[in-house]
N, C-alpha and C positions, 0 to 999 in steps of 0.2 A: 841134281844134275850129275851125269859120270860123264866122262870123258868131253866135258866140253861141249859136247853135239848131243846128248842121250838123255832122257826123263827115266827115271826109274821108279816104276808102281809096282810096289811089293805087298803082298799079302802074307800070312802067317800059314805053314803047311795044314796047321790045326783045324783054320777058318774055311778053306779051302776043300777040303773032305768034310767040316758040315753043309756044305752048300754054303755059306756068310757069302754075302756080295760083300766086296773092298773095295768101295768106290773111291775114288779118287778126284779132286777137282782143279787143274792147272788151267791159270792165266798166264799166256805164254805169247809176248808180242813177236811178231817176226817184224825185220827192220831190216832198210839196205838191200832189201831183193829184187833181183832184176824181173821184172813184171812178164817179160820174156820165156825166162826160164820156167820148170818143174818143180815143186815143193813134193819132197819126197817123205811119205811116212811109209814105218816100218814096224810090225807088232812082233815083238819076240814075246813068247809066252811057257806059261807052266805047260802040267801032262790036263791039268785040275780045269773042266769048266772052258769059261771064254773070255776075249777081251775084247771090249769097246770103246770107240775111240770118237766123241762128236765135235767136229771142226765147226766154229761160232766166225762169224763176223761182227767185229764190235766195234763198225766204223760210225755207226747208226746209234740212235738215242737208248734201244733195245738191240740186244744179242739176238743176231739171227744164224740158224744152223743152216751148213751149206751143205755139210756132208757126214755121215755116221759110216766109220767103219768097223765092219765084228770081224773078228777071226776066233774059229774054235777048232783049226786042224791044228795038225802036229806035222813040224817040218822036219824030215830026216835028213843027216849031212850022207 
């Protein structure tokens, strides 16, 4: 966790120019949210590749995926 709000998935520069996928796997409950509002995800990423991101529901006996997001552009300030 950084700053309290942020998941940080970090790969090695090295891993990343061989092509290595760096998968990463978080269980991450959310709690207290108003069913109302927006849950808002957010991919910052390297120059290297892409990132994927698959949101489970594990309210159910089995994880079920509700949604997979990729991002492989590159964002300019």
């Amino acid at each position: 966790m950084e700053n309290g709000d942020q998941l940080l998935l970090a790969q090695s520069l090295a891993d990343a120019q061989a092509g290595k996928a760096g998968p990463d796997d978080w269980d991450v409950q959310f709690s207290g949210l108003d069913p109302a509002s927006k849950l808002v995800l957010e991919i910052d990423r390297g120059d290297i590749g892409s990132t994927q991101v698959t949101v489970f529901n594990y309210l159910g006996n089995t994880p079920v995926p509700v949604k997979t997001f990729r991002w492989a552009e590159l964002r300019w300030s």
